[in-house]
C-alpha positions in Angstrom: 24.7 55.5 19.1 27.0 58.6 18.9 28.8 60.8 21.6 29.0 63.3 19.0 27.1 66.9 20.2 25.6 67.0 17.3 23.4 64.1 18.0 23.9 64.1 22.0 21.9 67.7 22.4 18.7 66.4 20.1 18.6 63.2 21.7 18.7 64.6 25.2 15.8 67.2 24.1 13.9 64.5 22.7 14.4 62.5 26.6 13.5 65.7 28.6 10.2 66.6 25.9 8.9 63.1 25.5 8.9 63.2 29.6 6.7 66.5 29.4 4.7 64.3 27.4 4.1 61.7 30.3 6.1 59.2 29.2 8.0 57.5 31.7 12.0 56.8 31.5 11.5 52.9 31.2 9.2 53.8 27.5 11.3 56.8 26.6 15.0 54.3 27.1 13.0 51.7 25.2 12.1 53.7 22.4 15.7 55.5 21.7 17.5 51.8 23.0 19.3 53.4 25.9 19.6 52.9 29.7 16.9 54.1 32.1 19.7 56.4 34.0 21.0 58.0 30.9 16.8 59.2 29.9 16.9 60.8 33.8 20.6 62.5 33.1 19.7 63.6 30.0 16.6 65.4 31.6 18.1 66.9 34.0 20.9 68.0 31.9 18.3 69.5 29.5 16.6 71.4 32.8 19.5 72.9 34.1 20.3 74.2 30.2 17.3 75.6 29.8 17.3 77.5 33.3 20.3 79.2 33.2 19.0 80.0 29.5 22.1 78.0 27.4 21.7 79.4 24.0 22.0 76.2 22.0 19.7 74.3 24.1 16.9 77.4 24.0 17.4 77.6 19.9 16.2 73.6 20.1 13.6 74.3 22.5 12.2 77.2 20.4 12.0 75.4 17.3 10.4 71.9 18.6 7.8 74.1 19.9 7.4 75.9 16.6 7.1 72.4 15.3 4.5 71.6 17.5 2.2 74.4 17.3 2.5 73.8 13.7 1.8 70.3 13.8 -2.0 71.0 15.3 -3.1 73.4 12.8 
């Protein structure tokens, strides 16, 4: 439950990736125990990060793919 950036930028990641997923808000704000609004802000703030290519967003978005496509082999 922190507002530090530390944990803000991985949770929101987590929101906008668990939403590629198909999860919807309603599981994603049950799972992490926030509010429905906050999973669609955190998306969107995620979107916009990656679109105009924020470095700090991209370097999480690289390595939770990395993770992934290790994950299935």
């Amino acid at each position: 439950n922190s507002r530090q950036r530390k944990e803000v930028v991985p949770r929101q990641m987590l929101c906008y990736f668990a939403s590629q997923m198909g999860y919807s808000d309603v599981q994603i704000s049950k799972a992490i125990d926030r509010d429905r609004c906050t999973i669609g802000y955190s998306k969107q703030v995620v979107k916009d990060a990656l679109a105009y290519n924020n470095l700090e967003y991209r370097k999480i978005y690289k390595e939770f793919i990395k993770q992934m496509k290790k994950g299935k082999h």
